[in-house]
SERO-4910 file (N, C-alpha, C, O; in steps of 0.05 Angstrom, whole numbers):
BEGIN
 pado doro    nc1    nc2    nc3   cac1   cac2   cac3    cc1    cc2    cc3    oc1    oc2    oc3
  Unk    A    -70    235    334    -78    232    306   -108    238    304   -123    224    318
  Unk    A   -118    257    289   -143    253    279   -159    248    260   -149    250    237
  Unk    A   -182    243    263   -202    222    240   -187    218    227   -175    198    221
  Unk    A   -184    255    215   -174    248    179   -160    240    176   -157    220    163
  Unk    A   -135    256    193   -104    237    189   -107    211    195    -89    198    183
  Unk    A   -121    199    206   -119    167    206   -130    151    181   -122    130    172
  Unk    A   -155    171    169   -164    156    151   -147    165    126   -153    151    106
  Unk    A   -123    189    121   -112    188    101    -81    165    107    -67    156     89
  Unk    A    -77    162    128    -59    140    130    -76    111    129    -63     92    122
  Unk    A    -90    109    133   -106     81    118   -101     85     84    -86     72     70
  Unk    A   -112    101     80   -108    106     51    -88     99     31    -89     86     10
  Unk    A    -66    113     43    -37    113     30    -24     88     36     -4     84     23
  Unk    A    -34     63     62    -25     46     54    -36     29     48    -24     10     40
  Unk    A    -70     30     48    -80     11     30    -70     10     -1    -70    -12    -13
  Unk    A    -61     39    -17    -63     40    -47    -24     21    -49    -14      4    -64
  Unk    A    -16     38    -25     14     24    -28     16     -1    -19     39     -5    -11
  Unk    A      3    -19    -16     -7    -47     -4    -15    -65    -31    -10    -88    -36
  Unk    A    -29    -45    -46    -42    -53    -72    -20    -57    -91    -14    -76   -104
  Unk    A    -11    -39    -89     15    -31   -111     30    -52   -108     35    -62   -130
  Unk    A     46    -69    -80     58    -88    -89     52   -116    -85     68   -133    -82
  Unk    A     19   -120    -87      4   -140    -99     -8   -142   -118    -22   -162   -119
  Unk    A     -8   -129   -134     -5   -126   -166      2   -146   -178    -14   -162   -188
  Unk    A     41   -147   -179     46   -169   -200     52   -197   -182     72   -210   -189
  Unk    A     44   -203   -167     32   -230   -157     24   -242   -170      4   -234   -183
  Unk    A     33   -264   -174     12   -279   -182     -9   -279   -209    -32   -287   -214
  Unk    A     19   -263   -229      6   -248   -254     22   -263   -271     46   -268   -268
  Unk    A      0   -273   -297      1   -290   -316      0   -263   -348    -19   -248   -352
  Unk    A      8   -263   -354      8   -247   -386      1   -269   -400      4   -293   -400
  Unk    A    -12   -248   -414    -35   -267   -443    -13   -279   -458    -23   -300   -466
  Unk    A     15   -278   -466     28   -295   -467     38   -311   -468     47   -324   -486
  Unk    A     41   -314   -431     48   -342   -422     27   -360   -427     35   -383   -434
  Unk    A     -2   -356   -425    -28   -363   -423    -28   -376   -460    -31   -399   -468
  Unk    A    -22   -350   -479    -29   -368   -508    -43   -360   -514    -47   -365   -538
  Unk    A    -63   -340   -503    -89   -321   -505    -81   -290   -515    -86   -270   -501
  Unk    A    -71   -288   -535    -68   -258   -540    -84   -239   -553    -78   -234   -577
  Unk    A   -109   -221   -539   -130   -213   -550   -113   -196   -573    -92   -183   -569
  Unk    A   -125   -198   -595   -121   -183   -612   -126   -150   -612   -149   -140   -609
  Unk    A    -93   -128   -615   -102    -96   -600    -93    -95   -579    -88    -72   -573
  Unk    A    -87   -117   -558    -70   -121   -540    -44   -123   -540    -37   -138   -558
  Unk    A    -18   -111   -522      6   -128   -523      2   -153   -519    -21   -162   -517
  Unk    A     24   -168   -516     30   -194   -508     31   -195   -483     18   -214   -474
  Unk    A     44   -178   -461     57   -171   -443     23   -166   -419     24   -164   -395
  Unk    A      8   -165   -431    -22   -145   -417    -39   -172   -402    -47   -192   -414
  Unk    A    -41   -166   -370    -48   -187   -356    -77   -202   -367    -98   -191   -372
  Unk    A    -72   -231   -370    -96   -250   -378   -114   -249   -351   -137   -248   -360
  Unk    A   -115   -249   -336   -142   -247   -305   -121   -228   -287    -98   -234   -281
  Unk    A   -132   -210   -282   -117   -192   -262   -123   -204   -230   -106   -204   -212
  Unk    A   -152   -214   -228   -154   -217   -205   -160   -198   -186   -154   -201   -162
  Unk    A   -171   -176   -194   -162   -151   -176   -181   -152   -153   -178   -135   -136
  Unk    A   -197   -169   -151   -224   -164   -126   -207   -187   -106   -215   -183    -83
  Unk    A   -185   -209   -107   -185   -214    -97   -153   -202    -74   -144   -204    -51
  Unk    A   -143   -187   -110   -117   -173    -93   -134   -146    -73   -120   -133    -58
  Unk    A   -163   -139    -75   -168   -114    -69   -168   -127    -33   -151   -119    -17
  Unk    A   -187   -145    -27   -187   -171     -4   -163   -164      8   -160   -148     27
  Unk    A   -139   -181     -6   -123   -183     10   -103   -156     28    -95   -156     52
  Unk    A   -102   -138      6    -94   -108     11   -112    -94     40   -105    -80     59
  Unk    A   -136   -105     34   -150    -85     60   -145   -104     88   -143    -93    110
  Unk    A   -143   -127     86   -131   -139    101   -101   -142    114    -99   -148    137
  Unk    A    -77   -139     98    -57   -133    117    -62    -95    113    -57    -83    135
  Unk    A    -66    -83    100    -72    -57    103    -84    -52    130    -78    -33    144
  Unk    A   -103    -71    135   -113    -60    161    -95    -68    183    -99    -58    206
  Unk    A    -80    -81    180    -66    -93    201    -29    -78    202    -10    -83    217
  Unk    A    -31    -68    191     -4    -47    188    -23    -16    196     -9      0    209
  Unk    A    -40    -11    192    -45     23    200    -57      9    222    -69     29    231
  Unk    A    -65    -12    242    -72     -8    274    -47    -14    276    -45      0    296
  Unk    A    -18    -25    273      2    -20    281     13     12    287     22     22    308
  Unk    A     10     22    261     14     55    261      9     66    282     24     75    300
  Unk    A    -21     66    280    -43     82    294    -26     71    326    -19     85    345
  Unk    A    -24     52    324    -17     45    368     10     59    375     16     66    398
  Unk    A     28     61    350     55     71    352     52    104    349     74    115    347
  Unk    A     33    117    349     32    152    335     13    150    357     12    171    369
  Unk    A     -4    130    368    -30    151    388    -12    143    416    -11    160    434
  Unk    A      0    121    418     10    116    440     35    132    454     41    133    478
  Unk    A     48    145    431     72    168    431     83    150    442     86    148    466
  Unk    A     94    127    421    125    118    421    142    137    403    166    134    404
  Unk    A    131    157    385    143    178    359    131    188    357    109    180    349
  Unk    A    137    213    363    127    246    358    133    259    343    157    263    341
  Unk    A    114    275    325    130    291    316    150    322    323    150    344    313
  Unk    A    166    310    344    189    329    353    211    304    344    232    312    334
  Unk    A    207    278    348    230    257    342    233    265    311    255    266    301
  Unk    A    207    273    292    217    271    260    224    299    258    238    301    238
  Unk    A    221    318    268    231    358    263    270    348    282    289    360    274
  Unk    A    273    331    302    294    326    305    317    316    285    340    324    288
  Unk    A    310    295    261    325    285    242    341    313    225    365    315    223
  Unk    A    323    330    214    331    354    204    340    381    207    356    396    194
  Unk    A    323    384    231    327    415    241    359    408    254    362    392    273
  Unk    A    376    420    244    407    415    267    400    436    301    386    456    306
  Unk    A    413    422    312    415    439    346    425    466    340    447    469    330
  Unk    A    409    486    345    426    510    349    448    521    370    462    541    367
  Unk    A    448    501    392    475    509    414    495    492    393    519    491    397
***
């Protein structure tokens, strides 16, 4: 794997890390009683996002050095993923 590819697989699972810490722990201005006026009802009262950003880069980091040991260490190659599709020609 190199740089880049490592740092665009950091990437893709930091944002997909993010994505399902999102609705954690999410309160709508509804439940709350706080409904800014121009707002739905439905539209988060504290998102929290600096602390969901924390937690994301943290197991984020700890799922791509999993990756990274499983792709540099060649437990899976890419001949194991061109194997799933390509059929045998004998």
């Amino acid at each position: 794997m190199s740089l880049t590819g490592g740092v665009v697989l950091y990437a893709v699972v930091w944002v997909l890390v993010l994505f399902v810490l999102l609705p954690f722990g999410q309160q709508s201005q509804a439940d709350v009683g706080q409904i800014v006026p121009g707002t739905p009802a439905g539209a988060p009262h504290e998102p929290k996002l600096k602390k969901k950003a924390i937690w994301a880069t943290i197991i984020a980091t700890i799922i791509w050095a999993v990756l990274a040991y499983i792709i540099l260490g060649g437990f899976f190659t890419r001949a194991d993923v061109e194997g799933w599709w390509v059929p045998d020609a004998g």
